[in-house]
gemmi code that builds the backbone of each chain (N, CA, C; Angstrom):
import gemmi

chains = {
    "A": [
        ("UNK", (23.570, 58.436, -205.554), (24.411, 57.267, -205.781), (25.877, 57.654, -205.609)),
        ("UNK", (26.683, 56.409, -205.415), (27.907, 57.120, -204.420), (28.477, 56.210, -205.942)),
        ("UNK", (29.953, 57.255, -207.066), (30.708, 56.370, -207.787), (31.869, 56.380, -207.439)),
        ("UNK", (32.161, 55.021, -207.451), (33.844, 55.055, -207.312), (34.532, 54.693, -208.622)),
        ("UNK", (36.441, 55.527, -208.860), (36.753, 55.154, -210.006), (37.876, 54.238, -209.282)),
        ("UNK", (38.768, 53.266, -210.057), (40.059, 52.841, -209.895), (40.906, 52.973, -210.871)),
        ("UNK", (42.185, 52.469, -210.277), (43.321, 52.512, -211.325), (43.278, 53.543, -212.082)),
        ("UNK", (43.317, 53.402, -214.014), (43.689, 54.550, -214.504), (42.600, 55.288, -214.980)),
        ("UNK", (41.806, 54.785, -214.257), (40.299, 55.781, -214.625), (40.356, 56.786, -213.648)),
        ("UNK", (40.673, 56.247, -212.317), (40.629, 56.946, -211.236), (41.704, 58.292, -211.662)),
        ("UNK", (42.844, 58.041, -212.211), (44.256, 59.000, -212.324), (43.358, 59.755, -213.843)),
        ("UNK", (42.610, 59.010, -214.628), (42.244, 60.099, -215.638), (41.509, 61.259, -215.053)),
        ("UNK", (40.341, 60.005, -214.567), (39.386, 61.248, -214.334), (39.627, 62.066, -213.030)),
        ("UNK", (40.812, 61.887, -212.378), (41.253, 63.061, -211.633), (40.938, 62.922, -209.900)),
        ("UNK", (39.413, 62.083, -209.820), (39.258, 61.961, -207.966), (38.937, 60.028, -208.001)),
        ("UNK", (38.753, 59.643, -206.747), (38.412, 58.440, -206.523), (36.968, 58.339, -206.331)),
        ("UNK", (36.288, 59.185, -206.243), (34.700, 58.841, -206.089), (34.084, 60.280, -205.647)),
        ("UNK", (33.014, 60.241, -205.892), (32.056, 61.413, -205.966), (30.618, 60.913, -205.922)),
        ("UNK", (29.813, 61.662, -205.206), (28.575, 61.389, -204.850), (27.368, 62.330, -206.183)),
        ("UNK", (26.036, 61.675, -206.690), (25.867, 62.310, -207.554), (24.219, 61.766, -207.107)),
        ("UNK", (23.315, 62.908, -207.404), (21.900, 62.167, -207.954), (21.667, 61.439, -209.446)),
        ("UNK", (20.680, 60.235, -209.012), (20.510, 59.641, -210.200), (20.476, 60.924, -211.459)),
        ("UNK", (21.206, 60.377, -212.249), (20.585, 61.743, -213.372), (19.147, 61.130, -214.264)),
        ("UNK", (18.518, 62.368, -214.785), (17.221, 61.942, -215.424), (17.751, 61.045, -216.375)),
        ("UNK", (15.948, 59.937, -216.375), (16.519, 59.527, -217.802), (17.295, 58.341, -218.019)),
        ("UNK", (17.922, 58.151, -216.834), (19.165, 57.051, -216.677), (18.607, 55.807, -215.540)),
        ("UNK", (19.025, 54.701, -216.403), (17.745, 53.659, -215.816), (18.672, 52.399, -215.398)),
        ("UNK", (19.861, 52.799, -216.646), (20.894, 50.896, -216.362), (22.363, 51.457, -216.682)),
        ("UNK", (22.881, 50.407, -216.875), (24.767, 51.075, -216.480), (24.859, 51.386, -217.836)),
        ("UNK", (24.520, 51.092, -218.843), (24.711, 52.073, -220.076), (23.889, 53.381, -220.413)),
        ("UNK", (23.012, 53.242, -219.385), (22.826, 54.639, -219.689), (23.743, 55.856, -219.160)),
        ("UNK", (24.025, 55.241, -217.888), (24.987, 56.023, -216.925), (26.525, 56.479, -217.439)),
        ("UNK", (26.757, 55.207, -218.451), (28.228, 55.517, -218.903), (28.040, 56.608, -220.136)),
        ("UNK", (26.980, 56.499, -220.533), (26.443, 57.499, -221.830), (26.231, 58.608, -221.866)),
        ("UNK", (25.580, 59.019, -220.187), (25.702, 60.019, -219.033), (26.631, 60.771, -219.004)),
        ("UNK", (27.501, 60.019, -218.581), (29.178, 60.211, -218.350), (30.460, 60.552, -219.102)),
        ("UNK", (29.676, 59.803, -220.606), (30.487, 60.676, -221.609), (29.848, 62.036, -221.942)),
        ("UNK", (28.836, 61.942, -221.353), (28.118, 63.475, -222.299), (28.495, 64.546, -221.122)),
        ("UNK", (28.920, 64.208, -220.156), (29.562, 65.331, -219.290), (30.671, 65.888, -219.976)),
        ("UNK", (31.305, 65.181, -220.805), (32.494, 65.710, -221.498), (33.804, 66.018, -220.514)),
        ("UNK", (34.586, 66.371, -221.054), (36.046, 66.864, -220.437), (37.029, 65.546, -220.205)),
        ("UNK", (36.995, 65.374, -219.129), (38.035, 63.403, -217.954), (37.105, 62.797, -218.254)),
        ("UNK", (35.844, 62.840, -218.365), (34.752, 61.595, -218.164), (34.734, 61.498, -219.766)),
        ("UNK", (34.735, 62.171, -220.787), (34.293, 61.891, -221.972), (35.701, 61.476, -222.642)),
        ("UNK", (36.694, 61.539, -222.041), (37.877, 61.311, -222.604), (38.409, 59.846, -222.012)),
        ("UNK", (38.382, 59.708, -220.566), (38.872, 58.543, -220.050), (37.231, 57.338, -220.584)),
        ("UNK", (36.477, 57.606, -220.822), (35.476, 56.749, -221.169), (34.743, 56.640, -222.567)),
        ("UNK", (35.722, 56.840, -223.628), (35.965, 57.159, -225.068), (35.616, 55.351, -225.461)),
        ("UNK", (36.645, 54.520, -224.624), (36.439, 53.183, -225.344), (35.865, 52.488, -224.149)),
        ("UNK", (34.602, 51.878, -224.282), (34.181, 51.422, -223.156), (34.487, 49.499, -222.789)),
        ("UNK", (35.001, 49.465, -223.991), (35.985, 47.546, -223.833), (36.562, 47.602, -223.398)),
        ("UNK", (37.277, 48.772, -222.455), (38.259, 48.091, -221.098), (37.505, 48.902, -219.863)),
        ("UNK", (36.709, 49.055, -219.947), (35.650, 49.333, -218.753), (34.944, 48.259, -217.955)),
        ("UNK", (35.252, 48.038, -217.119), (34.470, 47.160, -216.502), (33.432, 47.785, -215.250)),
        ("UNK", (32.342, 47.579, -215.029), (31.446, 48.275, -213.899), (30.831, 47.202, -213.073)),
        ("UNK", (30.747, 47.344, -211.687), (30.367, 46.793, -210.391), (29.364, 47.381, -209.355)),
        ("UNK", (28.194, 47.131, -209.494), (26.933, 47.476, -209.100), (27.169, 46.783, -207.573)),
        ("UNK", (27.248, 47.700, -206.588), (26.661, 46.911, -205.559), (27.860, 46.082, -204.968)),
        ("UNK", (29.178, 45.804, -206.050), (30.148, 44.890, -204.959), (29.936, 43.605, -206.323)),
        ("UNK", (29.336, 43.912, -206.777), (28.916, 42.548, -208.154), (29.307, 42.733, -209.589)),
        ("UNK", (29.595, 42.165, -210.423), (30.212, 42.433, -211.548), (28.906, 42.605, -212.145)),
        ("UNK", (28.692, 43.309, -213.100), (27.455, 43.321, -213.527), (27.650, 44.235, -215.565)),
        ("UNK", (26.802, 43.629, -216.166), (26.517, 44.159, -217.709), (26.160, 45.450, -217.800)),
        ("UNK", (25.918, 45.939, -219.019), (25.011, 47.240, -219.257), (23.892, 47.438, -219.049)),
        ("UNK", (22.952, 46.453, -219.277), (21.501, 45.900, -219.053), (21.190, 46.222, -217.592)),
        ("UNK", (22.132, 45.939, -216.580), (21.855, 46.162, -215.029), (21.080, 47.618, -214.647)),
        ("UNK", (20.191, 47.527, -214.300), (19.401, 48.857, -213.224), (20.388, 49.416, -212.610)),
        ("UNK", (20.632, 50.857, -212.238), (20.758, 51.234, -211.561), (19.959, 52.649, -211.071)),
        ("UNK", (19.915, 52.898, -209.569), (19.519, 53.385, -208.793), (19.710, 54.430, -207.523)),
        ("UNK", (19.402, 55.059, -207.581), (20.087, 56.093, -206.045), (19.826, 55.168, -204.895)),
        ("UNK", (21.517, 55.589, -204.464), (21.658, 54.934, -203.349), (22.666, 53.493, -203.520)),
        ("UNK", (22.662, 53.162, -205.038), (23.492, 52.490, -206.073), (24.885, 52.564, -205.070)),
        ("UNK", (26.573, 51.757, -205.094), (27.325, 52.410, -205.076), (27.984, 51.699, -206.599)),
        ("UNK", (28.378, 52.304, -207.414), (28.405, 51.775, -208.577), (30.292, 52.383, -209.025)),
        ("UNK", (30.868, 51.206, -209.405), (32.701, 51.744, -209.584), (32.884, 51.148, -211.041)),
        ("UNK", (33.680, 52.061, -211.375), (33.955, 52.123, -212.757), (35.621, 51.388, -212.409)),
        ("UNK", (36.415, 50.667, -213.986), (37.362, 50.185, -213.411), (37.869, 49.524, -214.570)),
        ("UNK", (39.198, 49.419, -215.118), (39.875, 48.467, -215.979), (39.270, 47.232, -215.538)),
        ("UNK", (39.788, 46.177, -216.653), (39.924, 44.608, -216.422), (41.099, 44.401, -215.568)),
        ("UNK", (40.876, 43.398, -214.160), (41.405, 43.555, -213.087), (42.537, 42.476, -213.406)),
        ("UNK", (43.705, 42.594, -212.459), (45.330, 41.984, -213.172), (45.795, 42.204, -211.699)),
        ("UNK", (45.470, 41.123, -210.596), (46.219, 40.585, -209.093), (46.405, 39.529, -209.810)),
        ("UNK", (46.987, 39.243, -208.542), (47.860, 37.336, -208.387), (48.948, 38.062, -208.301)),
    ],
    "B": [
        ("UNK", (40.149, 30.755, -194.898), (40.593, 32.281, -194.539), (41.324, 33.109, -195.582)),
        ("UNK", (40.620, 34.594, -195.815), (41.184, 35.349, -197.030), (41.514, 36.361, -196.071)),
        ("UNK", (42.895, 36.732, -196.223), (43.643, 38.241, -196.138), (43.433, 39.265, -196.819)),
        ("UNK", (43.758, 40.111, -196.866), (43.870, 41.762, -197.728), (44.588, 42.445, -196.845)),
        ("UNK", (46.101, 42.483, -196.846), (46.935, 43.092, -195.951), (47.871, 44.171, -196.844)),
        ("UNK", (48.557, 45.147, -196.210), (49.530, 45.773, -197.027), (50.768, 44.985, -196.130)),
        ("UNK", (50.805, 44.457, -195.281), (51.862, 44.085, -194.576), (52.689, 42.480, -195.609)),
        ("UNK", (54.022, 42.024, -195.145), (54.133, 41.208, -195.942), (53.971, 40.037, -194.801)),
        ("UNK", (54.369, 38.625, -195.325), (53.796, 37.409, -194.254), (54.589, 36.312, -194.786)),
        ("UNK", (54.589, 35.752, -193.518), (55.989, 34.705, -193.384), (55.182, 33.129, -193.953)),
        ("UNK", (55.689, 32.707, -195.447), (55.210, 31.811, -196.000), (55.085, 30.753, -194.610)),
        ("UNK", (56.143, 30.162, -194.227), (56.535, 29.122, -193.599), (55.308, 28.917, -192.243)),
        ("UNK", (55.310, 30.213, -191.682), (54.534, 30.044, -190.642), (53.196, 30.330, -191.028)),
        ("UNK", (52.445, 30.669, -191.838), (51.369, 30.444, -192.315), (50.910, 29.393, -192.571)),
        ("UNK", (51.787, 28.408, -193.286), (51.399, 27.325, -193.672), (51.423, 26.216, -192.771)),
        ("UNK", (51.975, 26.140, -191.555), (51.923, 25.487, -190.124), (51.034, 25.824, -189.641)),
        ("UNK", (50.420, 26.657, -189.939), (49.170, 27.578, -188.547), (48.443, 26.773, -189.722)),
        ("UNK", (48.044, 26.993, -190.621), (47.374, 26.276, -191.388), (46.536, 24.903, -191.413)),
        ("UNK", (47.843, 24.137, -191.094), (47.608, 22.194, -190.628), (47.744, 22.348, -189.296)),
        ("UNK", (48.013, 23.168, -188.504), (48.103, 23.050, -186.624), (46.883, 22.231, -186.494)),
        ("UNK", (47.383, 20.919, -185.590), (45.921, 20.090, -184.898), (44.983, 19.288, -185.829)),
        ("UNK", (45.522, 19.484, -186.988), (44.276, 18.648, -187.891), (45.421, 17.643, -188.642)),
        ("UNK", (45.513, 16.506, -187.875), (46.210, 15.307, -188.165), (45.651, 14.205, -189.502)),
        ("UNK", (44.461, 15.061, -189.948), (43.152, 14.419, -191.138), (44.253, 14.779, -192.469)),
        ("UNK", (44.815, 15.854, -192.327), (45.734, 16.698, -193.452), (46.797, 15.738, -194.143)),
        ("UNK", (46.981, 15.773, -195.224), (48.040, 14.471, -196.014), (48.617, 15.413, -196.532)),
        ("UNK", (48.346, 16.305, -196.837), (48.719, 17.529, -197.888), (48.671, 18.674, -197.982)),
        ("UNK", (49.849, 19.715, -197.893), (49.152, 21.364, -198.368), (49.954, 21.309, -199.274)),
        ("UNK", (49.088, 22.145, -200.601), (50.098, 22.919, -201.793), (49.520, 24.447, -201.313)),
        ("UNK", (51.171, 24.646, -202.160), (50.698, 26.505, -202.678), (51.474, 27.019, -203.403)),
        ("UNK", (51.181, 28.399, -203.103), (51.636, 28.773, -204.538), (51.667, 30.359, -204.136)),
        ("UNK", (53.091, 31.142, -204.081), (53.613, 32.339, -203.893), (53.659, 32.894, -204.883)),
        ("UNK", (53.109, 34.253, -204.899), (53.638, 35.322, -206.362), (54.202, 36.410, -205.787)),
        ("UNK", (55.596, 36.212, -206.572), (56.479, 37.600, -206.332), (56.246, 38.611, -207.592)),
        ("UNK", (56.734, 39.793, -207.297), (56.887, 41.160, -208.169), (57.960, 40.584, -208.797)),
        ("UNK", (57.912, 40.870, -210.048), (59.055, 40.503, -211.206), (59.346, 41.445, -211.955)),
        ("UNK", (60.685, 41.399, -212.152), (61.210, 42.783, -213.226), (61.952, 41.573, -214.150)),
        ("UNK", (61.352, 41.877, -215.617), (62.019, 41.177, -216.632), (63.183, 41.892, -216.771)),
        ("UNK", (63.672, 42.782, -216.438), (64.795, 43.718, -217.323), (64.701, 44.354, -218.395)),
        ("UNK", (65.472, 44.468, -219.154), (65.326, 45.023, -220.524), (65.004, 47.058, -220.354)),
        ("UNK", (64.613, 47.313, -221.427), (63.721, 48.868, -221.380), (62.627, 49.082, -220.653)),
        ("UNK", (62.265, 47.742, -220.409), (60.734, 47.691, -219.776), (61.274, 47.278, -218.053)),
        ("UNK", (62.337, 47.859, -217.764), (62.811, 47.471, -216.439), (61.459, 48.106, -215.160)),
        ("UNK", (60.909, 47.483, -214.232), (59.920, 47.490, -212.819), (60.573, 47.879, -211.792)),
        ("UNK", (61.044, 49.180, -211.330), (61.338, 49.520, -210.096), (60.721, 49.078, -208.771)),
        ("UNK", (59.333, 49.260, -209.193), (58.517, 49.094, -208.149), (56.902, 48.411, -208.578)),
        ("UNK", (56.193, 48.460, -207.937), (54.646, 48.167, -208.419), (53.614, 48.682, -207.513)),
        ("UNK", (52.768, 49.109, -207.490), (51.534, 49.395, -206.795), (50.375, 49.007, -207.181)),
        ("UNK", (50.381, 48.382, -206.162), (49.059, 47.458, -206.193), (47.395, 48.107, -205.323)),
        ("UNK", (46.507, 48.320, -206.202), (45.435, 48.844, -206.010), (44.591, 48.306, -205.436)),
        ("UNK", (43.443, 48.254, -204.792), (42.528, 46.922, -204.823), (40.643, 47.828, -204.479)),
        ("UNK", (39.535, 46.960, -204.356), (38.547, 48.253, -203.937), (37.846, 47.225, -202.336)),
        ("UNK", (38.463, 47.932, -201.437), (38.034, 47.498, -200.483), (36.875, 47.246, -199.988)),
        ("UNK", (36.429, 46.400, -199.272), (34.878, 45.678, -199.826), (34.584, 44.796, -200.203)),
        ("UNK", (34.861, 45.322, -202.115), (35.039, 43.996, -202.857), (35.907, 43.294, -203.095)),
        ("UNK", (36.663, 43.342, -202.739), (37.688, 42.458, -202.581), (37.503, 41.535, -201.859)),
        ("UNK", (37.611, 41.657, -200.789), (37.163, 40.562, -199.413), (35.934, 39.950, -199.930)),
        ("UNK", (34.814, 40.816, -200.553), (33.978, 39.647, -200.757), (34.080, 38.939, -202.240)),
        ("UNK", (35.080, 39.019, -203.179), (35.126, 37.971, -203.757), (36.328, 37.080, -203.561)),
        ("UNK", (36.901, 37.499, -202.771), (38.022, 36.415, -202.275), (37.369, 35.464, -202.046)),
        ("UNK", (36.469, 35.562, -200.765), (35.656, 34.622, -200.307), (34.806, 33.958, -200.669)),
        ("UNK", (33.977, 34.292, -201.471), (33.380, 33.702, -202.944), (34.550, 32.711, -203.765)),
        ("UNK", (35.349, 32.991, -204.031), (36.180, 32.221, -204.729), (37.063, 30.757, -203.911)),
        ("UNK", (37.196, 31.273, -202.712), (37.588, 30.448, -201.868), (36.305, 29.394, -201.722)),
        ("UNK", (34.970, 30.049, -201.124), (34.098, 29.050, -201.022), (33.689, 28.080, -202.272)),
        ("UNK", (33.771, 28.783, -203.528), (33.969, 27.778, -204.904), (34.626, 26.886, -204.513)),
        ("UNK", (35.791, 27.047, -204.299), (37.289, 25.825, -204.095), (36.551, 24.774, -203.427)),
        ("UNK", (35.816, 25.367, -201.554), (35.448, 24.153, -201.053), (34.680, 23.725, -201.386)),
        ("UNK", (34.280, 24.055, -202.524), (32.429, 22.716, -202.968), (32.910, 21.990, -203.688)),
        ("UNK", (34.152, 22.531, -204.349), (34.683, 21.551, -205.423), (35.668, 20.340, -204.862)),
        ("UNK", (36.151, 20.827, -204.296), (36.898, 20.112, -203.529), (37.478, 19.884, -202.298)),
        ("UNK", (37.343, 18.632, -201.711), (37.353, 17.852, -199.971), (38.917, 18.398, -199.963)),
        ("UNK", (38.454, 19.674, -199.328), (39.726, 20.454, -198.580), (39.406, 20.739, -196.842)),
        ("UNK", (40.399, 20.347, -195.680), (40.696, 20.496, -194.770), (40.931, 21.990, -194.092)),
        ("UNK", (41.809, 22.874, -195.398), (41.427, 24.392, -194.536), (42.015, 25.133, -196.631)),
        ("UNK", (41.977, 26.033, -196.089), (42.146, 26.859, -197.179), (42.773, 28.174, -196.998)),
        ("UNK", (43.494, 28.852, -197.532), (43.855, 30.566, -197.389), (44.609, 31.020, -198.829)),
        ("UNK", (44.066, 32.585, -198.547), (44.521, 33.440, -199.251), (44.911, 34.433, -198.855)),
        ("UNK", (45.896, 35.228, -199.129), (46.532, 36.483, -198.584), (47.186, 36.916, -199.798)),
        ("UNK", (46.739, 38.505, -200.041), (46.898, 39.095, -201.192), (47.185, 40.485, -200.431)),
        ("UNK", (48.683, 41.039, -201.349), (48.700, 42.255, -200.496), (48.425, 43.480, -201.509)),
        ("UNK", (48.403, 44.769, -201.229), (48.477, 46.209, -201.423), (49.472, 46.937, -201.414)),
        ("UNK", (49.312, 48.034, -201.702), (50.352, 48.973, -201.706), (51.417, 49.254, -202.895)),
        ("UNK", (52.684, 49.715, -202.203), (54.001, 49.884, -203.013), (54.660, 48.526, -202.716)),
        ("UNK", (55.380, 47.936, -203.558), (56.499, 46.321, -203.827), (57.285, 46.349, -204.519)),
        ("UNK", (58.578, 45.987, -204.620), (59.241, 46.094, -205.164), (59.690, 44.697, -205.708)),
        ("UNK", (60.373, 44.274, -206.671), (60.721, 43.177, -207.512), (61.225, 42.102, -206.012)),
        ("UNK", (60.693, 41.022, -206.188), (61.137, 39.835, -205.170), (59.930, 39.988, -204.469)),
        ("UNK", (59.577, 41.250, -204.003), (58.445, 41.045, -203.183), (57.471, 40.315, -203.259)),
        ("UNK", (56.860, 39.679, -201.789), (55.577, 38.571, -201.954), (54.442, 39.508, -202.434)),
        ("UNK", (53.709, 38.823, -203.177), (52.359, 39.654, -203.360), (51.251, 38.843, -202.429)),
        ("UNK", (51.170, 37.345, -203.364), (50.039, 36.889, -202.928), (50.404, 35.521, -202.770)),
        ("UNK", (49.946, 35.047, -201.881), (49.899, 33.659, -201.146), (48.327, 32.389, -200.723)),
        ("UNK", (48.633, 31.551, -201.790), (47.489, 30.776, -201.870), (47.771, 28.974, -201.364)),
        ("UNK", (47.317, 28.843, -200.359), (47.339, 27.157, -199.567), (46.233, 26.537, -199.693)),
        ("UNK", (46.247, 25.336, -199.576), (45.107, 24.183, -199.641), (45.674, 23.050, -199.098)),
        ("UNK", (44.726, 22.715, -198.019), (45.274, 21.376, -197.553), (44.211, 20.614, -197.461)),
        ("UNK", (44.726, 19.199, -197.768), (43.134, 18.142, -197.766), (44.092, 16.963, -197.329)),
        ("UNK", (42.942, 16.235, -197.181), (43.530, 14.776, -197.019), (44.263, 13.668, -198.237)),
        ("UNK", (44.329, 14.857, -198.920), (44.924, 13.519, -200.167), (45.514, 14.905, -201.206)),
        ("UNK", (46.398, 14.362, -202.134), (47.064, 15.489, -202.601), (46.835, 16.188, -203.855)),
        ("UNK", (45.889, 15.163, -204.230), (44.705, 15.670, -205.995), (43.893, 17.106, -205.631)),
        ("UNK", (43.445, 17.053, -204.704), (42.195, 17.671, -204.072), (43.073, 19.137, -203.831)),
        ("UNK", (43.956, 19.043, -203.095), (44.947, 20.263, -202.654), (45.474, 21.066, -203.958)),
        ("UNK", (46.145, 20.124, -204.625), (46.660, 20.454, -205.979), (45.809, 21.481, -207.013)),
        ("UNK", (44.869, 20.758, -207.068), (43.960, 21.345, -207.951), (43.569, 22.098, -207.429)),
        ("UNK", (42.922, 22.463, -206.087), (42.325, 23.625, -205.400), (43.330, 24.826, -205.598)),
        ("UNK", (44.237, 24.614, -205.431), (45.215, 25.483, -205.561), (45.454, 26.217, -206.389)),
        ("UNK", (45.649, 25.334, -207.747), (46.227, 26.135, -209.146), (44.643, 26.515, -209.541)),
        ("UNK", (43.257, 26.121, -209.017), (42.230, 26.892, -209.229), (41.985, 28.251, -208.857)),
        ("UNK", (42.328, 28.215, -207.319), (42.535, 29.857, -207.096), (43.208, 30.881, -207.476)),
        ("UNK", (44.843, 30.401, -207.766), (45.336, 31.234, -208.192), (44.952, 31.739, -209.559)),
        ("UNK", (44.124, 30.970, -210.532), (43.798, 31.367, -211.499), (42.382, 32.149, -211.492)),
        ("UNK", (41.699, 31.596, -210.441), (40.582, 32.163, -210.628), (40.749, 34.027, -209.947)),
        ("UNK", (41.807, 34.144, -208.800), (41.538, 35.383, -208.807), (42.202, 36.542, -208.983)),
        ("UNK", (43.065, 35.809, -209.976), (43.791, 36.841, -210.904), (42.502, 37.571, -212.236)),
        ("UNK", (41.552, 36.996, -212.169), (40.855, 37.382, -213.205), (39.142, 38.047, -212.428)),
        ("UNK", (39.183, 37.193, -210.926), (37.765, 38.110, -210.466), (37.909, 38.573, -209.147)),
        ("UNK", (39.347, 38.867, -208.802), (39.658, 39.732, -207.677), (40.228, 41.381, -208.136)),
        ("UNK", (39.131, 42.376, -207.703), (39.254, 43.602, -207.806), (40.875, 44.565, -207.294)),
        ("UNK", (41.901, 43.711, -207.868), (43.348, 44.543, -207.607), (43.648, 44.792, -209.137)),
        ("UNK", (44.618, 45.950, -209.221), (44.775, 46.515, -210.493), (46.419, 47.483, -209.987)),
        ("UNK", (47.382, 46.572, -211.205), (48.873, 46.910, -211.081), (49.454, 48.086, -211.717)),
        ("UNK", (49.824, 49.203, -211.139), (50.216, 49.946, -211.416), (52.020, 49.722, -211.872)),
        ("UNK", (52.913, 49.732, -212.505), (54.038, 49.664, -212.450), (55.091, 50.858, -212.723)),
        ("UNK", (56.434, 50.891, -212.020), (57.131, 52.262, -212.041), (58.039, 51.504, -213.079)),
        ("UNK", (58.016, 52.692, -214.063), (59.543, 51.743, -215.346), (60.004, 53.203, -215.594)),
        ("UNK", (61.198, 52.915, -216.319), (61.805, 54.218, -216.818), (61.395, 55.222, -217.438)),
        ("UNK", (59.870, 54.548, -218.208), (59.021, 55.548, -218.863), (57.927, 56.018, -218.128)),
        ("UNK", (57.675, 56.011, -216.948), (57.284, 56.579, -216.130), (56.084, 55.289, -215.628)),
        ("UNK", (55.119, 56.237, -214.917), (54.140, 54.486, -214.253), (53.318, 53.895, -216.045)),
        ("UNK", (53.073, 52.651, -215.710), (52.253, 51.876, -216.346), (51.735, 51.148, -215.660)),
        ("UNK", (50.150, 51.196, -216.273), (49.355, 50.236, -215.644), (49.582, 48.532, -216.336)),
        ("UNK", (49.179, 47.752, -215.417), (49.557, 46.616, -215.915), (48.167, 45.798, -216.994)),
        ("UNK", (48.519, 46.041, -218.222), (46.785, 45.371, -218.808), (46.510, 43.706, -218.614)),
        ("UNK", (45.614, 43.516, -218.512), (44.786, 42.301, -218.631), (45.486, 41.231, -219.352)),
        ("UNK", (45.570, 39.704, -219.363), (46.002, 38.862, -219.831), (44.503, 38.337, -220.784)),
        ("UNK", (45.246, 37.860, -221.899), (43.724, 36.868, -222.164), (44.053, 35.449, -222.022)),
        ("UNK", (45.343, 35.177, -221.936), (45.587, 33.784, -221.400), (44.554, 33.417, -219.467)),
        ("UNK", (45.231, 34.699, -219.118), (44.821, 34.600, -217.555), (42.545, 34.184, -217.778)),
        ("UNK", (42.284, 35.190, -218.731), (40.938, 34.811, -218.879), (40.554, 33.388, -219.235)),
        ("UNK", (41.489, 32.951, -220.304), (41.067, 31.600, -220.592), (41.442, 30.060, -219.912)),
        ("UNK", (42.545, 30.970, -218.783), (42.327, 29.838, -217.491), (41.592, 29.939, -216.550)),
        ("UNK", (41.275, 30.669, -216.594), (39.853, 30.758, -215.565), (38.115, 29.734, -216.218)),
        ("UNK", (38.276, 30.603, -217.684), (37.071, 29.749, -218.398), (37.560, 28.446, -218.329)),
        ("UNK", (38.761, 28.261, -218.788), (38.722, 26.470, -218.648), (37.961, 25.702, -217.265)),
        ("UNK", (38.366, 26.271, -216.113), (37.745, 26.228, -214.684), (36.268, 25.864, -214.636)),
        ("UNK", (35.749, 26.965, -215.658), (34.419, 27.364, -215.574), (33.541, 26.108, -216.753)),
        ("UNK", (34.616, 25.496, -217.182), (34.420, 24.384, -218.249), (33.693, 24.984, -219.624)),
        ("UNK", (34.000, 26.136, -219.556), (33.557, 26.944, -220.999), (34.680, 26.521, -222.154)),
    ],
}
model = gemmi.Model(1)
for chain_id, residues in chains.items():
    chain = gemmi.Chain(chain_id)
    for i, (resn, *xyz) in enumerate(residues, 1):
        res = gemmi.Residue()
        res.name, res.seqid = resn, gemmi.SeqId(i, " ")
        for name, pos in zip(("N", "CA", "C"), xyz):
            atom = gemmi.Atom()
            atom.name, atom.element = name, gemmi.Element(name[0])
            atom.pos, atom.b_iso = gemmi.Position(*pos), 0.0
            res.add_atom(atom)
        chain.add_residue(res)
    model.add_chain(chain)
structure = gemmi.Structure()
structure.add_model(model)
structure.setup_entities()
C-alpha cells in the first residue's frame, strides 16, 4: 500500500509518502493509525491526537471502520482550509 | 470546468470565455479569494498553499457536478491555485452562469462554501513567528452542513 502524508503531518513525520506492506493484523483505518502509532518516534508523536486527522482511502474521505488493503493508496492529513 | 493551476488568471477574461456564444445566459456571479494579511503580530508574508493531486480534481468536480443538479446553470468554473502567494494574491475563482440570477447566486456562494471544507488544499502561512499552518474553521463546517440541510 502506497501512504501519502500532507501539510503538517507531512513536515512532522519528515517524507511525503512511503510505500509499505499491509502490516499483520491490520484490517481498517484504525487499525492502521494504531499501527502507526506503535511504530513510535514522527509517527507516534505527529499521530498522538487523532481529531485533527483526517484519512482518504482511495481519493474518498472515509471513517475508521473503512477496510483497508494492499495496493490501498491511503493519505493521512489535517482538516482541509482552501477557498 | 475545474482548474488546479499554480499559475494566476485573469478574472475578466475568464468570465467572458465563460458566457462566449450562449445568448440563454442572464447572469454570471462569482466570487474571488485573495491572500489576506490582517496585520497586527500575526502579520502573513506569504502563504503556501498545498493541495493532493488527484484528489483534488476529483472533488472539485464532484462538487461542481452537485451545483448542476441543484441548480439550472448554463456553465460553471472553478480555478483554485497552489503554491507560494503573497497577500492580494488571487487564490481561487468561482463563476456560475444561468439564465436567471437566483440559480447563479446561489450556485455560487454554494461552492465557495462547499469547497473550502471538501477540497483537499491545506494553508501553510509565513508570519514573524515562523510558518503556521492555517487550522480549520467550524463556521466554514457549518456552512457547508447548512447546504447539506443538516
Amino acid at each position: 500500500m502506497k501512504l501519502l502524508y500532507f501539510a503538517w503531518l507531512r513536515a512532522r513525520i519528515g517524507h511525503a509518502e512511503e510505500v509499505l506492506s499491509l502490516p499483520e493484523g491490520v484490517h481498517d483505518v484504525a487499525g492502521l493509525l494504531a499501527w502507526l502509532q506503535r511504530r513510535g518516534g514522527r509517527y507516534g508523536e505527529t499521530l498522538r491526537d487523532l481529531s485533527v486527522v483526517r484519512v482518504a482511502v482511495n481519493q474518498e474521505y472515509v471513517g475508521p471502520d473503512h477496510p483497508v488493503c494492499d495496493g490501498d493508496e491511503i493519505a493521512l492529513f489535517p482538516p482541509v482550509t482552501g477557498g | 470546468m475545474i482548474r488546479v493551476q499554480r499559475e494566476d488568471f485573469d478574472v475578466g477574461r475568464e468570465l467572458e470565455r465563460l458566457t462566449a456564444g450562449d445568448h440563454t445566459i442572464g447572469g454570471v456571479a462569482s466570487f474571488t479569494g485573495l491572500v489576506r494579511d490582517m496585520g497586527g503580530p500575526e502579520r502573513v508574508s506569504a502563504l503556501t498553499l498545498e493541495h493532493y493531486p488527484g484528489m483534488t480534481e476529483k472533488k472539485l468536480r464532484e462538487i461542481e457536478a452537485e451545483a448542476n443538479r441543484r441548480w439550472p446553470l448554463s456553465a460553471s468554473l472553478v480555478i483554485h491555485r497552489y503554491g507560494r502567494l503573497e497577500p492580494g494574491d488571487r487564490i481561487v475563482l468561482v463563476a456560475t452562469a444561468s439564465p436567471h440570477r437566483e440559480a447563479a447566486l446561489a450556485a455560487c456562494h454554494f461552492l465557495i462554501d462547499w469547497l473550502k471544507t471538501d477540497a483537499p488544499f491545506w494553508k501553510a502561512e509565513e508570519t514573524p513567528q515562523g510558518e503556521r499552518w492555517v487550522e480549520a474553521r467550524s463556521e466554514d463546517n457549518e456552512a457547508t452542513r447548512r447546504w447539506r440541510g443538516e
